[in-house]
N, C-alpha and C positions, 0 to 999 in steps of 0.2 A: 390581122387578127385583133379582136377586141378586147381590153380588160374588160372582166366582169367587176364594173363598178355598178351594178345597177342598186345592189343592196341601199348601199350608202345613198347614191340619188334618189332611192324608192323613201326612206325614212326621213329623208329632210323634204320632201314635196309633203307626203300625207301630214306630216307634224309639223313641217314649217319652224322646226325651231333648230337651234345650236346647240349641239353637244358643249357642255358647261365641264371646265374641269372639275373632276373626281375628287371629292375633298376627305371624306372620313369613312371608312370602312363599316365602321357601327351603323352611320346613317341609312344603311341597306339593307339593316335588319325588320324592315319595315312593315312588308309584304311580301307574300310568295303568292304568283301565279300560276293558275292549271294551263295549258295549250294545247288546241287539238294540232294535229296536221292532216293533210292528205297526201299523197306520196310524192318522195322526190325532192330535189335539193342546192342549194346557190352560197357561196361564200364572198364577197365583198371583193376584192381587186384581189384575190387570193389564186385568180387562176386562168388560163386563156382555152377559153371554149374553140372546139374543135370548130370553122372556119365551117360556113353553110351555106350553101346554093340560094338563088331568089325563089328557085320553086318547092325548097326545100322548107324556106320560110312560108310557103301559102297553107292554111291551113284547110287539112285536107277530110277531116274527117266530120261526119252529119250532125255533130250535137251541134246545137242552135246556138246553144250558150258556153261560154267559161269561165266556170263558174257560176257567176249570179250574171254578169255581163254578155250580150246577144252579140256575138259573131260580126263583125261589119261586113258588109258582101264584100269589101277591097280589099281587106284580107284572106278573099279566100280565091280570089284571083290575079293578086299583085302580092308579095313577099317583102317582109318589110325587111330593112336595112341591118336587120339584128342577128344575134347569133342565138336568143333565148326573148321573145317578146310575153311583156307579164298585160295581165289586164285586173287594174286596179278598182274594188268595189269598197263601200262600206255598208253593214249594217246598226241598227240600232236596237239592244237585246240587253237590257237592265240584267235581267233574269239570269242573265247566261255568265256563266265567269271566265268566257274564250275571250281573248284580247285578240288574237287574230289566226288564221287559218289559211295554207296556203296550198297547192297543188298545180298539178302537170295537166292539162286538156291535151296535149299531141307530142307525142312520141314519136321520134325515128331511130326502126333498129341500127344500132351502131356508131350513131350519133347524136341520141339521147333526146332531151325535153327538146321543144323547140317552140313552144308557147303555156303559160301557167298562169295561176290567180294567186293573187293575195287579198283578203277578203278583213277589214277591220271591224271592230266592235266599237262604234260608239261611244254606243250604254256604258259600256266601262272605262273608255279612252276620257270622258267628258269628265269624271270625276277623277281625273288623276293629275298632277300637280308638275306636268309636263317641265315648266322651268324649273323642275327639283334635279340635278342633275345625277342622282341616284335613281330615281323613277324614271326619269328619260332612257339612262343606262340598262335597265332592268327590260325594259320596252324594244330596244334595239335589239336586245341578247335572245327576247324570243323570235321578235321578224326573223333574225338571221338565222334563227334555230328550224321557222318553218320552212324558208324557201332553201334551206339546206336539205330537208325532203325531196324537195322539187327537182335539184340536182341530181340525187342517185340515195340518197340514204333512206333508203326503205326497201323491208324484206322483199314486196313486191318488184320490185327492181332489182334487185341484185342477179335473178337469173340472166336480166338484158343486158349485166356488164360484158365486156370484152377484154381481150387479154390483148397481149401485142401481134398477133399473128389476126386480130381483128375478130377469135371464136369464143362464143361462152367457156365461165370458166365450169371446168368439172367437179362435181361437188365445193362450191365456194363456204355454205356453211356446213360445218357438221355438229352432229350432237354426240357429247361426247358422256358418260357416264365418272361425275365429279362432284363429292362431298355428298354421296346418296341419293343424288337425281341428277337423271339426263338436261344436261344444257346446251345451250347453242354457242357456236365458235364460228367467229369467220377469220377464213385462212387464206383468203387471196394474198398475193405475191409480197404487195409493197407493208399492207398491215402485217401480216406476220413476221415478217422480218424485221420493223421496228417492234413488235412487240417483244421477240426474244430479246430483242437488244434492251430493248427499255424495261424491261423486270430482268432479266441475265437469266434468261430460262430456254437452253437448245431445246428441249424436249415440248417446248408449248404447242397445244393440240390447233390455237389458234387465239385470239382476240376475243373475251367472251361477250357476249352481244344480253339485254335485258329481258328474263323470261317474263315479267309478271306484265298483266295492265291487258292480255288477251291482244284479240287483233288489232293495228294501230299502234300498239307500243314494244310488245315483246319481237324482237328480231330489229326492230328498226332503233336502237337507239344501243350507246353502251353502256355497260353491266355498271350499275352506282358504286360496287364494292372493290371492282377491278380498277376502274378511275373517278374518284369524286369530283365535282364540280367541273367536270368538262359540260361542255355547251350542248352537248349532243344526248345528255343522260337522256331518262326520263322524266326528270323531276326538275325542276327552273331551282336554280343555285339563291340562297338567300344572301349569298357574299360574291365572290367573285365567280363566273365564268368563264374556263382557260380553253382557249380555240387550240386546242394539242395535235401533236405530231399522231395521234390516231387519228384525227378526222380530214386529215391533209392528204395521209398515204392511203385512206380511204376514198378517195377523190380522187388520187391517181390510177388505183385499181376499177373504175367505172368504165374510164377507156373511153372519156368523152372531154378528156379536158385535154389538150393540148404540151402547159405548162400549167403546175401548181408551185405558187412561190411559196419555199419556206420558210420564207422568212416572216410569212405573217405568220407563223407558226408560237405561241406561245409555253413558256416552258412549265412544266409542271414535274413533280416528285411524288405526288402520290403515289405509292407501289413501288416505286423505279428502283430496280436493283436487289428486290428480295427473292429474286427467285421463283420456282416452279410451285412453291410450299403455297406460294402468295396467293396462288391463282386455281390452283386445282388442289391444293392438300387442307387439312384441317385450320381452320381461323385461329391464328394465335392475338388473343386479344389483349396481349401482354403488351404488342405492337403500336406506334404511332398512331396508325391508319385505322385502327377498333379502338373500343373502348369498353371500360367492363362496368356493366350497372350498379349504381350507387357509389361506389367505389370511385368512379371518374365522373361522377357528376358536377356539372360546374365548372369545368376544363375547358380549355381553349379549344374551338375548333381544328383542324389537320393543318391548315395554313395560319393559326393563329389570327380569324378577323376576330372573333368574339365569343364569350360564353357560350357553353353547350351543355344541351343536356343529351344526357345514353340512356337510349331507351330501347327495349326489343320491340321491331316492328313486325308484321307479318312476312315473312321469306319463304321463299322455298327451300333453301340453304338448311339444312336439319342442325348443323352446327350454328345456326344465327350468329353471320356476321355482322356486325354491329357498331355503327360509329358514330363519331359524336355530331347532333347535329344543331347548329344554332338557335341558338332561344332566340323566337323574336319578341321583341321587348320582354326578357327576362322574363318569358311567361315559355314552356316546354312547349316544344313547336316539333308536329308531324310531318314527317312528306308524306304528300298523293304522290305515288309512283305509275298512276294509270293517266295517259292522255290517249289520247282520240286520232286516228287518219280516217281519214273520210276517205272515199275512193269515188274520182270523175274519170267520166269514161265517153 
């Protein structure tokens, strides 16, 4: 069985360079970028891929290409050595504010992706200050964030998961009716179980998943209000990114990975421990985790990297839950909560 180290050896080939120790938290408040994905998903030596046949590895289906990359015929009648083979392109797209994009070209039911792309942006890679080891940092947070797509974390996939008896699960999300409109919960085995545990909430309907941003973001990513600054939101972190025990036991509920270690597991406190109130009841912005406008303007973000400002953004949420979110450079700074999955087929 293989670790899936590919993340890590895919980022130091395309960029060629060394992760530079982390020096100042503020220096990250520099830039924030949009990312598309396409579906499907990978985590760094985080997990051991379910073990695959050489004919399993040939790639069997008629698109020409993967991605932007043409098929080699010896892959589509020899299997390569892997458990998950990527095919790496670049473009060159000024215009465009996608830093990279990645997805699944072949699927096998029950055993998951078994060849995918990662596709770079140039145009924007070329202007970025690569030996900054804050930009570098920011760069690696999204690769990992798309080929974690690629894995399983997309609404489109989740019907393919499996459970231990090896069969789809039975309604995996549901919608449930919460703070005045229907939202989405996913309630497979291992996520809902640490969720109760990590808010203290038996009665949780399940994990609430991101409604906004339409196809490509709502269902596939989780909810900004329920966990901030996880690696998987919708919106790229202007400060840290926490690889959390939701996206881990997210990963074990696919029914494609083998072993996922917890210990690359990072910890986080947002939320933890408040209860049912936190997640399905009215926003108390009296709370850490909200903030109340004007009033808290200028406060430290939820982890304390730096200055924030509170501002209401567009929500579904009728009670607008609301939190502080980092000035970049001292100037009131938006999220885009909408990115993009393309669908290759």
């Amino acid at each position: 069985m293989q670790k899936l180290i590919i993340i890590l050896l895919l980022i130091t080939f395309v960029f060629g360079l060394k992760v530079l120790e982390h020096q100042c938290g503020h220096d990250k408040f520099r830039e924030n970028y949009k990312y598309e994905s396409i579906p499907q998903d990978p985590v760094e030596e985080s997990s051991d891929i379910l073990p695959k046949k050489e004919t399993d590895m040939r790639f069997k289906y008629s698109n020409k290409k993967c991605g932007l990359v043409p098929i080699p015929d010896i892959d589509r009648s020899q299997g390569k050595n892997s458990d998950l083979h990527l095919y790496i392109s670049y473009t060159v797209e000024r215009g465009k504010n996608t830093l990279a994009h990645a997805g699944w070209c072949q699927f096998i039911d029950n055993l998951g992706p078994t060849h995918g792309t990662v596709n770079f942006n140039l145009g924007l890679l070329a202007a970025k200050n690569l030996e900054d080891p804050v930009e570098f940092e920011d760069l690696m947070e999204i690769v990992i964030h798309e080929m974690t797509h690629i894995l399983g974390f997309s609404d489109n996939d989740v019907p393919k998961w499996i459970n231990s008896k090896g069969q789809p699960y039975t309604d995996p999300i549901v919608k449930v009716l919460s703070r005045g409109v229907q939202r989405m919960f996913l309630r497979t085995p291992h996520v809902l179980a640490f969720a109760k545990k990590y808010y203290g909430c038996e009665y949780l309907p399940g994990m609430p998943l991101e409604d906004q941003g339409g196809n490509g973001s709502a269902g596939s990513h989780w909810e900004q209000t329920a966990i901030a600054d996880e690696y998987m939101n919708a919106s790229s972190s202007l400060t840290q990114a926490y690889f959390s025990g939701f996206t881990t036991n997210l990963l074990r509920d696919t029914g494609f990975y083998a072993e996922v270690n917890a210990s690359m597991e990072e910890k986080t406190t947002y939320g933890q421990g408040k209860g049912c109130q936190f997640i399905t009841g009215k926003c108390d912005q009296s709370i850490r985790e909200f903030c109340r406008p004007v009033k808290d303007e200028g406060l430290c973000d939820y982890y304390h990297h730096g200055s924030s400002s509170c501002d209401i953004g567009t929500y579904n949420d009728p009670d607008y839950c609301i939190w502080n979110q980092i000035w970049d450079q001292f100037k009131m700074f938006q999220r885009d909560f909408i990115t993009y999955k393309l669908q290759t087929r």
